[in-house]
N, C-alpha and C positions, 0 to 999 in steps of 0.2 A: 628580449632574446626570442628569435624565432626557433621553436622546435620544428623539425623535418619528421617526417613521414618515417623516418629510416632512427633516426634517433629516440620515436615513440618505439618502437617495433624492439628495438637492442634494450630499451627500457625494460619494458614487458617481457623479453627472454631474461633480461639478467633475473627479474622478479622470480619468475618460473624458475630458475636453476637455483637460487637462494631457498626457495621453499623444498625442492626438491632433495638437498645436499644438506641446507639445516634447515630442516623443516620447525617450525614455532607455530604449529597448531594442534588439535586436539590429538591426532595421530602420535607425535614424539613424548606425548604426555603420557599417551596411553600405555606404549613402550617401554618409556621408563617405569611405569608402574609396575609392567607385566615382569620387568628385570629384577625390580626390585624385593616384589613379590618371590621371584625365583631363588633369589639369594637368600632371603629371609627363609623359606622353606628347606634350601638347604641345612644351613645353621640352625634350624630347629629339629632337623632330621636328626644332625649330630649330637645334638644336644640331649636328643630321648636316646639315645644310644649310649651315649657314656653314661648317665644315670642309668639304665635299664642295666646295664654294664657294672656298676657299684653295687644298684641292688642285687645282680645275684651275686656277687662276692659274699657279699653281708648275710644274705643269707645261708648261703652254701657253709661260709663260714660257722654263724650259727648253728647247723647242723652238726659239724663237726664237733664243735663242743659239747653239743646236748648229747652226740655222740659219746664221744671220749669220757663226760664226768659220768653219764649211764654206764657206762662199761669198768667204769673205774672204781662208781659205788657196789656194782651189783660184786666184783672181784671183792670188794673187799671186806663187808657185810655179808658175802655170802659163802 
């Protein structure tokens, strides 16, 4: 089979459009990492939020009680 001059050349562009469109080198790796990185930071963002979010519940709540049985011994003992 002879290759032509013309059929190296569409070779070589289709090469170059494959790597450009899916690229499979260090680049698309890099990407996905930088994405995935991203998401994970999100979901971790959320994550210190809803705990951060429970604990002042628990706490707040805690107060309230130390609140309420203070105010409820001192009423009633005193």
């Amino acid at each position: 089979m002879v290759v032509t001059e013309m059929e190296k050349v569409a070779s070589d562009a289709k090469a170059v459009a494959e790597e450009i469109f899916m690229p499979t080198n260090l680049t698309s790796n890099r990407l996905f990492v930088l994405k995935w990185l991203r998401r994970t930071q999100k979901v971790a963002s959320h994550i210190l939020v809803y705990f951060g979010t429970i604990f002042k519940i628990l706490i707040i709540g805690q107060l309230e009680i130390v609140a309420y049985c203070d105010s409820f011994l001192h009423i009633k003992f005193n």
